[in-house]
GUDO-958610 format. One record per residue: x, y, z of N, C-alpha, C in turn. Coordinates in Angstrom, 2 decimals, m for minus. Layout:
<atoms>
X	Y	Z	X	Y	Z	X	Y	Z
...
</atoms>
This chain:
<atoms>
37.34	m63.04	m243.79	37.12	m63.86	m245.00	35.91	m63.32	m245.76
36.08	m62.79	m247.28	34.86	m62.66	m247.82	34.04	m63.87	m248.91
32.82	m62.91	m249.35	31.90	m64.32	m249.46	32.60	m65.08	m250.65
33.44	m64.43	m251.19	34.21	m65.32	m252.60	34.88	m66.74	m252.01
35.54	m66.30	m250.48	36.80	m67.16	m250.31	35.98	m68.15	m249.22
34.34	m67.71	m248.87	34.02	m68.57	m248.00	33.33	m69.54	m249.49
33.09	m69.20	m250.23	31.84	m69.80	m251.24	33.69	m70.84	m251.89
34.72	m70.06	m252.18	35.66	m71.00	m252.25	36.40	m72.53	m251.19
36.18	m72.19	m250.13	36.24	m72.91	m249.01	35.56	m73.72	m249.72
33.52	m73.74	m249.66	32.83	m75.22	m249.45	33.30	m75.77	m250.53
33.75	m75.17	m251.77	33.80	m75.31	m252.96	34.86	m76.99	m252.79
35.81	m76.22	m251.70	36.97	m77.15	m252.12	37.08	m78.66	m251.44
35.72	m78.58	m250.44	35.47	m80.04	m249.94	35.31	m81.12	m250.84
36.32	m81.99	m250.31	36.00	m83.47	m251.34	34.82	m83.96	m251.52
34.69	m84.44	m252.53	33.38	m84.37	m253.44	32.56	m85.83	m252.10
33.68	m86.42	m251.62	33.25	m87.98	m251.03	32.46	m87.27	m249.32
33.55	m86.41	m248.81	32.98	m85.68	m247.76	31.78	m85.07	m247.91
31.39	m84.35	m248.76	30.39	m83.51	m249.32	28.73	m84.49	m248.57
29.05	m85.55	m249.47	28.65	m86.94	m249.86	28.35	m87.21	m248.28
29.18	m87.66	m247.52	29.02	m88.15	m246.17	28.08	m87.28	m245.53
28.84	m85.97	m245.64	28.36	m85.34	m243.99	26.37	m84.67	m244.59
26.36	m84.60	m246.02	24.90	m84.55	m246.34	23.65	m85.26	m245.99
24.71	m86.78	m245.97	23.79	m87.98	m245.63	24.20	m88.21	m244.15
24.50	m87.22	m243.42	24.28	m87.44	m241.72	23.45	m86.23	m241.31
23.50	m85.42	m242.34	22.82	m84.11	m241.60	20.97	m84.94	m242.29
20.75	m85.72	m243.44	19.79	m86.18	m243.76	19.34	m87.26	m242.43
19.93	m88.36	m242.07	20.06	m89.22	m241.44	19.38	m88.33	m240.24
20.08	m87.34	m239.18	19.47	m86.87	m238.22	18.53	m86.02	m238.28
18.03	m85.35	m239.31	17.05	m84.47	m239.43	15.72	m85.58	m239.58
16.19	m86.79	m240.00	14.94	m87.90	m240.26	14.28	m88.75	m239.28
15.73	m88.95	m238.49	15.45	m89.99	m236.96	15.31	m89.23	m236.34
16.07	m87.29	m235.62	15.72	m87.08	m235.04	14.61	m85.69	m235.21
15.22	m84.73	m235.80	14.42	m83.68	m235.50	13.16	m83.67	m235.63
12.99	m84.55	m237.37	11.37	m84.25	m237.68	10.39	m84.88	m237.02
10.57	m86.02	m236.28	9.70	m87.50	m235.47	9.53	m85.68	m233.86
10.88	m85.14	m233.38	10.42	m83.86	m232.20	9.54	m83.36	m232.54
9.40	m82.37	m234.02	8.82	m81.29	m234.60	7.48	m81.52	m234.66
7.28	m82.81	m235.06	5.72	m83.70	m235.37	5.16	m83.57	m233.70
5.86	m84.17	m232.90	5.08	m84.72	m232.06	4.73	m83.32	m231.24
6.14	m82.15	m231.26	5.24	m80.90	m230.85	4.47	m80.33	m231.11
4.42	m80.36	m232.68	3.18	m79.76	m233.64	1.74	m80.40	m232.84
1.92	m81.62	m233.26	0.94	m82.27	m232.82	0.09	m81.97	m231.76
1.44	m82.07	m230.67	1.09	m81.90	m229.34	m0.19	m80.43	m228.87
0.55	m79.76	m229.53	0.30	m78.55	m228.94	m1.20	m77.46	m230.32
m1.57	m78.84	m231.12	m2.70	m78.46	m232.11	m3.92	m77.87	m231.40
m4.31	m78.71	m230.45	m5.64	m78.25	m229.31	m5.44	m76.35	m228.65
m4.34	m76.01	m228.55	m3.46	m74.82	m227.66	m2.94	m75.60	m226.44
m2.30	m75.04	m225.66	m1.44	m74.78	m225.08	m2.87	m75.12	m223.92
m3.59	m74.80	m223.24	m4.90	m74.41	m222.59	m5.67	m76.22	m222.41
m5.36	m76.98	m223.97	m5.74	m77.99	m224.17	m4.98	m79.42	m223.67
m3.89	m79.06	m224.49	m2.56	m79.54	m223.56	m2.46	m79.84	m221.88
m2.44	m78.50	m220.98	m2.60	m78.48	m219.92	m3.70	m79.55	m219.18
m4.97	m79.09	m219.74	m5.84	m79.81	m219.93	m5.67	m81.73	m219.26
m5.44	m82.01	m220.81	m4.87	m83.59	m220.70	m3.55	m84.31	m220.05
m2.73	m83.16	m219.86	m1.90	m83.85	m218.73	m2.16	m83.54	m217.69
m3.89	m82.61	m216.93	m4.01	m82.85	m215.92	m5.22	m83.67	m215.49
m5.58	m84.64	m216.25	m6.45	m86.08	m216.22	m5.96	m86.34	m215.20
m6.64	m87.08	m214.13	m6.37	m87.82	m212.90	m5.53	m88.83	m213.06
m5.97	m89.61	m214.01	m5.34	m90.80	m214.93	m3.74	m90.59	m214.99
m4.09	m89.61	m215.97	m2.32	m89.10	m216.18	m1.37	m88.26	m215.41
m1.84	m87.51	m214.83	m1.47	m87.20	m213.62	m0.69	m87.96	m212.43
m1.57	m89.01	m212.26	m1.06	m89.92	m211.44	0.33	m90.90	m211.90
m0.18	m91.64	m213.27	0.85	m92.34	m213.85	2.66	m91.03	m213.89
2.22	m89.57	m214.18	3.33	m88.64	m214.44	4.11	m89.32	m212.54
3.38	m88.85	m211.91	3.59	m89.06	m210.48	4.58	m90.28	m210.01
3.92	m91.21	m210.29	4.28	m92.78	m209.86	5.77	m93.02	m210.74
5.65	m92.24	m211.79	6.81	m92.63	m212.90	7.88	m92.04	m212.12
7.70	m90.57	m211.54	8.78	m89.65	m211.32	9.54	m90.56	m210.15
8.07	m90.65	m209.20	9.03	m91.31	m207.93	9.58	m92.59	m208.03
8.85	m93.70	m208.64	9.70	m94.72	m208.73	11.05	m94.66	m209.32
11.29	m93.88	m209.98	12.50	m93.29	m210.95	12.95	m92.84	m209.98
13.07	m92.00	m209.23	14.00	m91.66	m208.18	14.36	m92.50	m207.38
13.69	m93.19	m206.47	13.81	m94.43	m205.71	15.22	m95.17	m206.44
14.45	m95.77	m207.76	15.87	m96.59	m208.38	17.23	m95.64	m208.69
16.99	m94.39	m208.72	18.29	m93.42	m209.30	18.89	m93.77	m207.80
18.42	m93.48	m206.41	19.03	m93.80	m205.25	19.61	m95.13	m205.06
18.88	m95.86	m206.06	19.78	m97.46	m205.60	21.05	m97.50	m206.21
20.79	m97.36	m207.61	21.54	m97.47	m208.75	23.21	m96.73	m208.67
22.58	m95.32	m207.71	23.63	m94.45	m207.61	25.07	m95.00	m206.33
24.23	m95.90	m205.54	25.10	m96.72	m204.39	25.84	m97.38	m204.76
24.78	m98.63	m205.74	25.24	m100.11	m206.33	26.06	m100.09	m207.39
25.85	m99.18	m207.78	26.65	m99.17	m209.45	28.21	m98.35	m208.78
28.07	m97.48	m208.38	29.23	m96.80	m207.45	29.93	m97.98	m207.19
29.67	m98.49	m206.44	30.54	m99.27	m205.70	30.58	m100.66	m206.23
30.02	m101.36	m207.63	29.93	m102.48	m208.03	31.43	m101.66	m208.81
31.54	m100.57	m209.36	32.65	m99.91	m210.25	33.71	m100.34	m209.25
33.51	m99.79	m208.10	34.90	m99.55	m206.93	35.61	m101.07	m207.24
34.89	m101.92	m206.81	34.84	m103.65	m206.95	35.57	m103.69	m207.90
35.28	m103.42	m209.14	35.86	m103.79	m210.37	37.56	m103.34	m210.62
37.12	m102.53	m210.26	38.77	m101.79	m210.02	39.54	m101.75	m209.32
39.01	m101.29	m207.97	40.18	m101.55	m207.26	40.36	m103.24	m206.68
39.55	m104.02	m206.74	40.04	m105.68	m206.60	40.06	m106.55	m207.13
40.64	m107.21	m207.15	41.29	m108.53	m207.91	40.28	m109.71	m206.82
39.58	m110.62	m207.96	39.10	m111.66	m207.71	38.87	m112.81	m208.62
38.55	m113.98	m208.27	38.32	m115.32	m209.80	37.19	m114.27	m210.02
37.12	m114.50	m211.13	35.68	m114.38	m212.06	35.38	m113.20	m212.24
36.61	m112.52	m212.33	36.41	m110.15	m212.33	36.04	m110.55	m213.80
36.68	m111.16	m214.89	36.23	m110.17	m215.95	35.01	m110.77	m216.66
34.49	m112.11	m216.17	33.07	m112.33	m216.26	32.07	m111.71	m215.82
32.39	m111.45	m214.14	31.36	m110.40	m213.60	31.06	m108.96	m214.31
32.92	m108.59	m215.25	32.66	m106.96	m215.80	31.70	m107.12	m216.87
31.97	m108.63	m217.66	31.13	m108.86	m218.48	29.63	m108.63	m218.47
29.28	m109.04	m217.57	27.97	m109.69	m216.75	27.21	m108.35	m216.85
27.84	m106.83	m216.54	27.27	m105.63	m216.44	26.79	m105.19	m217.64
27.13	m105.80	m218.98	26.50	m105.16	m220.16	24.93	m105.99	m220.34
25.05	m106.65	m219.65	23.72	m107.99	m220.13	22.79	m107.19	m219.96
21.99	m106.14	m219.63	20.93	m105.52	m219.38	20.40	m104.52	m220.71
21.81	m104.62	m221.27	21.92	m103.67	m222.24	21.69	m104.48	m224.03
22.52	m106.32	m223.68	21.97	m106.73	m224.61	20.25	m107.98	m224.43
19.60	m107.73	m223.53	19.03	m108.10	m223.34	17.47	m107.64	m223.92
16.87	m108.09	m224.45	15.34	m107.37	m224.68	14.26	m107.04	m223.31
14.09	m105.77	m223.18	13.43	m105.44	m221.82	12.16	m106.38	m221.57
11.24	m106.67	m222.77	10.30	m107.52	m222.41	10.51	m108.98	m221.76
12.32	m109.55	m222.28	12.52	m110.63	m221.86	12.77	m110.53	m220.00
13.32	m109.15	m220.01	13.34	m108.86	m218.62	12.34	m108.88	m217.83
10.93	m108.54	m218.00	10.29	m108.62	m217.35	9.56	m109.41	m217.57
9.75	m110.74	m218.28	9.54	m112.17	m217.86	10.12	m112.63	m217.03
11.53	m112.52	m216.86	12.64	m112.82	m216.23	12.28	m112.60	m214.70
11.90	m111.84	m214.44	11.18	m111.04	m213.33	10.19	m111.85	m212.83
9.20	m112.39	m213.83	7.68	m112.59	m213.17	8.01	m113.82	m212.94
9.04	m114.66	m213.78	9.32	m115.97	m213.35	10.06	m116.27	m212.00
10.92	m115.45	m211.59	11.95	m115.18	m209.99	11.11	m114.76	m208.83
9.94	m113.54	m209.38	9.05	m112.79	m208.34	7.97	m113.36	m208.34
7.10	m113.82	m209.47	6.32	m113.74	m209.35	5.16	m114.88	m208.78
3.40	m114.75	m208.18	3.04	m115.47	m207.02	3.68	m117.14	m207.13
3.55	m117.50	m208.38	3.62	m119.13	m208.50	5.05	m119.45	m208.28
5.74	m118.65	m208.42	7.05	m118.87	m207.81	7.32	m119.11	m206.59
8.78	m120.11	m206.49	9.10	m119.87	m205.12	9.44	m118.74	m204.09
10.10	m117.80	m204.87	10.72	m116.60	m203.69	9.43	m116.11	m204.03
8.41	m115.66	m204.98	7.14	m115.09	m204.83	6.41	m115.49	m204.11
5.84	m116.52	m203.62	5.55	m117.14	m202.51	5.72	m117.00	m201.07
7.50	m117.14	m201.29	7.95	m116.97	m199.85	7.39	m115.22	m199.39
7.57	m114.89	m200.28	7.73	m113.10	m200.03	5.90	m112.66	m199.98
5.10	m113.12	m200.72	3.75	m113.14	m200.42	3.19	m113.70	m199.03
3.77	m114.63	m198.36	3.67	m115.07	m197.03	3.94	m114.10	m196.70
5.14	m113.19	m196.33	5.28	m112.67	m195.75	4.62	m110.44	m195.93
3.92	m110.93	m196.81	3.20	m109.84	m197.09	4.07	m108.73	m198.07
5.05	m109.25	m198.63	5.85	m108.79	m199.48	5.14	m109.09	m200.85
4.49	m108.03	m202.28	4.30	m108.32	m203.00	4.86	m107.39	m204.09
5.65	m108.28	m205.21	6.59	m107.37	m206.12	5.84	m107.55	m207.22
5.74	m108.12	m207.70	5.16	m108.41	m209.72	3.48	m107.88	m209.20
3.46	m107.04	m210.35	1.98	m106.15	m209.90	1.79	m105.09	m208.99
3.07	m104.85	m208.52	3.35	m103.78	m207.50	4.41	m103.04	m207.71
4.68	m101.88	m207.09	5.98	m101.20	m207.26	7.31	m101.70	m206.88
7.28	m102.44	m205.79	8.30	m103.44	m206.17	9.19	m103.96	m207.33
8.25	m104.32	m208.04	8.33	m104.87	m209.42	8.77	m104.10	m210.59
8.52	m102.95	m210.37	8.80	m102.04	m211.30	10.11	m101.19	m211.15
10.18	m101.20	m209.28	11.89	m100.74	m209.48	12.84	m101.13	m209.49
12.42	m102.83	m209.73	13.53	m104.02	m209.91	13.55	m103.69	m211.18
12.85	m103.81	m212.08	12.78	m103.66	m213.69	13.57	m102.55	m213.89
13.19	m101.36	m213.10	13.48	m100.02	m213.79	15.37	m100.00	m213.10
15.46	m100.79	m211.79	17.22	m100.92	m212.03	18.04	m102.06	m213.17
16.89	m102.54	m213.23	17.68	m103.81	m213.87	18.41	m103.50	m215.28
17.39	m102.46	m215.75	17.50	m102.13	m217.20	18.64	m100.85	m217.21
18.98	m100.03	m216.19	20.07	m98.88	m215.94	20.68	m98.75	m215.10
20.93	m100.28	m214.95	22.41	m100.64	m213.86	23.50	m100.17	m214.38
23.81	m101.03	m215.83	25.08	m100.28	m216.07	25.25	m98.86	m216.46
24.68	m97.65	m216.39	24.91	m96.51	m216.54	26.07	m96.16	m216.08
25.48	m96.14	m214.30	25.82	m95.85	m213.34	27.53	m96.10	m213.25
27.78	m97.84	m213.02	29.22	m98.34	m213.61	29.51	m97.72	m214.86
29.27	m97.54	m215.45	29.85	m98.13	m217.21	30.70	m96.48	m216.85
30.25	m95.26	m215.92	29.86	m93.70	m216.31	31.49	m94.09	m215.10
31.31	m94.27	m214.08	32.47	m94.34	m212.87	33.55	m95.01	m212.97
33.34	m96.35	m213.73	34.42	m97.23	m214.12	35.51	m96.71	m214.63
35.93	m95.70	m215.87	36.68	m95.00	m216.29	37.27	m94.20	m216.10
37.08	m92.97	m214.99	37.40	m92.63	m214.00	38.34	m92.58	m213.18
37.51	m93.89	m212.45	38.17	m94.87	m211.41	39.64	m95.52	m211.71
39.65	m96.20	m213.20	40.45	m96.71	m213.30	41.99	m95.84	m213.76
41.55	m94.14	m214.46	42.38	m93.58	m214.20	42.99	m92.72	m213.38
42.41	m92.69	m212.02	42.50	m91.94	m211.30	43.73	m92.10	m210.54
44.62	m91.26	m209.83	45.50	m91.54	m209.69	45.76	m91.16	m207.85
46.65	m92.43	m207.53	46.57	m93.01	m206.03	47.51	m91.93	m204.98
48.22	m90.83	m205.96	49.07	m90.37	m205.03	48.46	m89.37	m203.75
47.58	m88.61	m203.85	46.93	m88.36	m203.17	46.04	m88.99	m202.25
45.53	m90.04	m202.56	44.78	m91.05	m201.24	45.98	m91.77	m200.46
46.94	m92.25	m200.78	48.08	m92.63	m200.27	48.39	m91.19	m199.55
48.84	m90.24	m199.90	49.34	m88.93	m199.16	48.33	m88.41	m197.30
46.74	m88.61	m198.33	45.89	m88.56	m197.20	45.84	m89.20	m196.33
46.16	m91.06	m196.18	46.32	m91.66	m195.87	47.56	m91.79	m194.74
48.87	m91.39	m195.36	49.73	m91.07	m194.54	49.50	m89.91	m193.54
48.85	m89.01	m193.73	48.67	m87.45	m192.57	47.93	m88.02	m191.75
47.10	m89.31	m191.17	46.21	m89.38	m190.96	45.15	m89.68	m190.89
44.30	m89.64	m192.29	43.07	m89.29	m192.86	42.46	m90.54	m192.48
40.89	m90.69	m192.08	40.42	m92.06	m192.06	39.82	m92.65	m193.43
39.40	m93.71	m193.97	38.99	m94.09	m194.75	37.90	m93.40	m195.16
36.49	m93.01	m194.59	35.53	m91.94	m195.14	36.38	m90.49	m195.32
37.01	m90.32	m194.31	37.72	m88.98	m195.17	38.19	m89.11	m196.24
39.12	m89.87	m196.42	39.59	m89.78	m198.23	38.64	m89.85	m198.48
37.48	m91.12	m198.87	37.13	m90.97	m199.65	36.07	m89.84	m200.11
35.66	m89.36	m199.07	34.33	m87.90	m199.26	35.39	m86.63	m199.52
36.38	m86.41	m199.31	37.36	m85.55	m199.57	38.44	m85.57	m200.87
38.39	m86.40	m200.77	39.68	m86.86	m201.92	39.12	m87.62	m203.51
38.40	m88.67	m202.88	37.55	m89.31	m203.97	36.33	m89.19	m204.66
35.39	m88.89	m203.94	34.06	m88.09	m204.17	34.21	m86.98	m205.04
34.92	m85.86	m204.95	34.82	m85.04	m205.36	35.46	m85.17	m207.07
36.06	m86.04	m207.44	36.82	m86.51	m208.65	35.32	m87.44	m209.34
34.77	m88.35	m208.55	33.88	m89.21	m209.44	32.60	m88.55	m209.57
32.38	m87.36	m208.60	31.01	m86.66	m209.07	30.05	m86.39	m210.27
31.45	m85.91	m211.23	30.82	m85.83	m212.51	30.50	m87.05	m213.24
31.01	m88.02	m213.13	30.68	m89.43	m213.44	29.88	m90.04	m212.58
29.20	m89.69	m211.66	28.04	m90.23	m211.04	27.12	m89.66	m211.73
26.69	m88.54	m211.17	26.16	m87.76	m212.00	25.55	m87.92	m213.49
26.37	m88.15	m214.02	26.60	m88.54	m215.40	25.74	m89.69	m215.70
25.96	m91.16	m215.26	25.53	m91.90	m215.03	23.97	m92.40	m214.24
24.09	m91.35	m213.32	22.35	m90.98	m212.80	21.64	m89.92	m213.61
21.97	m89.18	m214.37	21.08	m88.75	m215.58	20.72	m89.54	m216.58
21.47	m90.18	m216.95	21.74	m91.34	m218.03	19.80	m92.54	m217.50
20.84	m92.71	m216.61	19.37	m93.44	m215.69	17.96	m93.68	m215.44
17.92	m92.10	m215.14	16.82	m91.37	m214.89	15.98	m91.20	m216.51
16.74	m90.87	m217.64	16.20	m90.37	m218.27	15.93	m91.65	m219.24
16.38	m92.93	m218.77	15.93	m94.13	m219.45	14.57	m94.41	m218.65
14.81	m94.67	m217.33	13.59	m95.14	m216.54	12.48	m94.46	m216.91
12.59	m92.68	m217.24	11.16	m92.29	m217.45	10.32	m93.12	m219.14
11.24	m93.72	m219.86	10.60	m93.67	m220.83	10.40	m95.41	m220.83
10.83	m96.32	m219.71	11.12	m97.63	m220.14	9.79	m98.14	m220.26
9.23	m98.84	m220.86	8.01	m99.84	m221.37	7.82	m101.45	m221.40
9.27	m101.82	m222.11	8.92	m103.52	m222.53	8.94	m104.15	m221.19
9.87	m104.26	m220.27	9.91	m104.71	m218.64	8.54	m104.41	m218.14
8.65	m102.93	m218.27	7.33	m102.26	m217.37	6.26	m103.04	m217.39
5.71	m102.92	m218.35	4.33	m103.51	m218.87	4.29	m104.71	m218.75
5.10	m105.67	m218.31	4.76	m106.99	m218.10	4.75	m107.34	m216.55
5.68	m106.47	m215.74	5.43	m106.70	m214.16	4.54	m105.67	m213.60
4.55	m104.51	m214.44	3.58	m103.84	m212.95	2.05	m104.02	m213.48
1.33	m104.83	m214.78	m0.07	m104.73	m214.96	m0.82	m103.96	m215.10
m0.57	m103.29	m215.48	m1.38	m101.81	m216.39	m1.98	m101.55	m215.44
m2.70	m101.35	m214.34	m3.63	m101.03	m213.41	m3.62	m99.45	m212.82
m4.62	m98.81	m213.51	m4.71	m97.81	m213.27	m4.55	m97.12	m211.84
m4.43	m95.77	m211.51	m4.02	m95.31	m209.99	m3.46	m96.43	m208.80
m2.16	m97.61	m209.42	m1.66	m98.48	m208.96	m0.44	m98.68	m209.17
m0.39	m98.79	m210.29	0.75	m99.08	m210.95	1.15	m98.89	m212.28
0.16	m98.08	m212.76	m0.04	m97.52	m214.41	1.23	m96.44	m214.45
2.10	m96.42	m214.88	3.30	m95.46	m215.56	3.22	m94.65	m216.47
3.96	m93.41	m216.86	3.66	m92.84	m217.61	4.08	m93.65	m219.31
5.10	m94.30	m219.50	4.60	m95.26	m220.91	3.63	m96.02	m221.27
3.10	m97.04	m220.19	1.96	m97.56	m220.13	0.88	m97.16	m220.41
0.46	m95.75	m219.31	m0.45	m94.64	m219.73	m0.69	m94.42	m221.20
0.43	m94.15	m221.93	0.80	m93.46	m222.82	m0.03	m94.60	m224.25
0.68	m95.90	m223.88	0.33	m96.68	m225.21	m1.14	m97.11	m224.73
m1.97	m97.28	m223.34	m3.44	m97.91	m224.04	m3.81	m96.45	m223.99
m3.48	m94.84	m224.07	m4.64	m94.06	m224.34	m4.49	m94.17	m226.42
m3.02	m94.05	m226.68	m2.76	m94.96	m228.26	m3.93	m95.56	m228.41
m3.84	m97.14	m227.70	m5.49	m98.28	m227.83	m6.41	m97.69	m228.06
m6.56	m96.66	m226.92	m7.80	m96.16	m227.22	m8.57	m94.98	m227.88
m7.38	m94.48	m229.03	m7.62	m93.22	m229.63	m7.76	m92.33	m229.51
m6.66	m92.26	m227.93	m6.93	m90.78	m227.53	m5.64	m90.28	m227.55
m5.38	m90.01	m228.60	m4.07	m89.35	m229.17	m3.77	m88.09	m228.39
m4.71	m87.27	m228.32	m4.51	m85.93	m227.57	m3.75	m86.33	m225.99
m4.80	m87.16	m224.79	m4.16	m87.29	m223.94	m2.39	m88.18	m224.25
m2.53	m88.58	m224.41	m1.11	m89.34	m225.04	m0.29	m88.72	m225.05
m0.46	m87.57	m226.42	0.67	m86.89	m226.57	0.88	m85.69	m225.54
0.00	m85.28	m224.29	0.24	m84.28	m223.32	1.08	m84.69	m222.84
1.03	m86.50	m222.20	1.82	m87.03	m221.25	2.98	m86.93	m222.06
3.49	m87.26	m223.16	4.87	m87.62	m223.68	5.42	m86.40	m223.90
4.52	m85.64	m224.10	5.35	m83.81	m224.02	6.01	m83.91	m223.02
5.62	m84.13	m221.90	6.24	m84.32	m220.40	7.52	m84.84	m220.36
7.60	m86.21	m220.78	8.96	m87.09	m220.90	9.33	m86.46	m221.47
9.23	m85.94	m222.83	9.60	m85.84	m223.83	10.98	m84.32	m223.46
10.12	m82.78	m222.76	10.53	m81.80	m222.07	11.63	m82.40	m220.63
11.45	m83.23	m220.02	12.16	m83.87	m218.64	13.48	m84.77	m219.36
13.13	m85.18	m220.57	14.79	m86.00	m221.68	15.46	m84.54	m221.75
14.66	m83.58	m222.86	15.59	m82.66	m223.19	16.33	m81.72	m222.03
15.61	m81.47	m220.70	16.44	m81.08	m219.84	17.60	m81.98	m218.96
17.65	m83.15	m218.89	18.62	m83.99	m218.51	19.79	m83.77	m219.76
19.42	m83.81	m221.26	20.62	m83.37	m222.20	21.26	m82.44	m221.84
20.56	m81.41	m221.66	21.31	m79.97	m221.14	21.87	m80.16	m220.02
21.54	m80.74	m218.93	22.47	m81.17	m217.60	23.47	m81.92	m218.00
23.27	m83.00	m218.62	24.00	m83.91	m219.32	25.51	m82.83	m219.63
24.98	m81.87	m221.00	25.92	m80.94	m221.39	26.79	m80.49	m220.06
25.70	m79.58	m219.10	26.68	m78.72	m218.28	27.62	m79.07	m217.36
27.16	m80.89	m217.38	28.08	m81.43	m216.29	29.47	m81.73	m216.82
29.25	m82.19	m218.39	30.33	m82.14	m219.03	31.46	m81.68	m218.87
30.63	m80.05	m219.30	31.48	m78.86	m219.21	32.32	m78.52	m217.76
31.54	m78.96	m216.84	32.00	m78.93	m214.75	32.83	m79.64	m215.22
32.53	m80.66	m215.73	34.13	m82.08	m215.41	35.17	m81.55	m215.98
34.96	m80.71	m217.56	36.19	m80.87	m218.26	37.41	m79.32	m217.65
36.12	m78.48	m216.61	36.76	m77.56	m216.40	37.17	m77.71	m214.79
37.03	m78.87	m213.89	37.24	m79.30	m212.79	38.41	m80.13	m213.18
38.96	m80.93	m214.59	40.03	m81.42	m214.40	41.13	m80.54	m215.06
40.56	m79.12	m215.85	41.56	m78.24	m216.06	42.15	m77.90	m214.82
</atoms>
């Protein structure tokens, strides 16, 4: 094609399309790229030397730390519960299935800060189960506890929402087949079934992970800002904001910020595994 018949091509887009897809390439260059571009510019004004620097504050350091592992911790829960809250949904029939399916988006329309009221009122000391569980030397609100209730509460449904679909098209002739040769129930399913919902676990524990590192409104109301305790890397993030220290701030969120964009790219390649595992 030469440049006459490509310059004829754009030529011949409807004037209304033209129109649309201008004001989406405007739309994302506004919400997303330029808010990246800023904050790397930003980031990286001191050098690279400076940078390093402030995300290796003790302070922040630690909060990077506490964020990663509690985030994992819940990716291990999430990855069980949500698995198998999906299995539930699908493969059985009970009163109250499509309230309960209901029940799985509530995290999603819920405001996180209301969540972690929600929290301090169930957990926390003046409460009853806070109480009971403080007797017993169990302490959640103000502790990590608290924070990886929050941090599942808020990316439960990933996990389902990612397996559910799946699940529900997946098809029985083969677990029935396995079933007949033999096979015990963990065999199918680590043989037969596992290997089909992987990419949708997966899927769903990136999804997860890459909410928990950035979650705030919950956070900040159960674990108490408390430095080398329970301070997170968002938390971290908004009182060094308070306190005008923009530089450390933006080292730490480079961090999240680099740990999102590589979960996208996993995100991508798992895609690509699934769509070429069900070719």
């Amino acid at each position: 094609m030469n440049t006459k018949q490509k310059r004829g091509s754009f030529l011949s887009i409807p004037k209304g399309d033209l129109v649309l897809r201008s004001l989406s390439f405007f739309y994302i260059g506004l919400l997303i790229i330029l808010p990246l571009l800023a904050i790397t510019t930003e980031s990286f004004k001191g050098g690279f030397a400076n940078l390093l620097k402030q995300i290796s504050l003790p302070q922040a350091l630690f909060s990077l730390k506490l964020t990663f592992l509690l985030a994992v911790i819940m990716l291990v829960i999430n990855i069980i519960t949500g698995t198998a809250t999906a299995w539930v949904l699908v493969r059985y029939r009970f009163p109250f299935k499509k309230v309960m399916d209901a029940l799985i988006d509530i995290p999603f329309a819920i405001p996180t800060v209301v969540t972690g009221m929600m929290l301090v009122v169930l957990y926390g000391p003046k409460s009853v189960v806070g109480s009971f569980l403080d007797a017993h030397g169990i302490e959640v609100i103000y502790n990590k506890p608290g924070i990886i209730l929050a941090l599942a509460f808020v990316t439960f449904p990933f996990v389902v929402r990612s397996v559910q679909p799946v699940l529900m098209e997946m098809d029985k002739d083969m677990e029935e087949a396995a079933q007949t040769l033999g096979a015990s129930r963990f065999t199918i399913f680590s043989r037969v079934i596992l290997p089909t919902l992987l990419p949708a676990i997966l899927t769903g524990a990136a999804l997860s992970f890459s909410r928990a590192l950035g979650e705030f409104g919950s956070i900040v109301i159960v674990a108490g800002n408390i430095p080398f305790k329970t301070q997170v890397s968002s938390v971290y993030i908004y009182g060094e904001i308070e306190s005008a220290n923009m530089q450390s701030a933006l080292g730490t969120a480079v961090v999240l910020l680099t740990c999102s964009l590589l979960i996208l790219i996993l995100l991508n390649y798992i895609q690509r595994w699934s769509n070429k595992y069900e070719a």
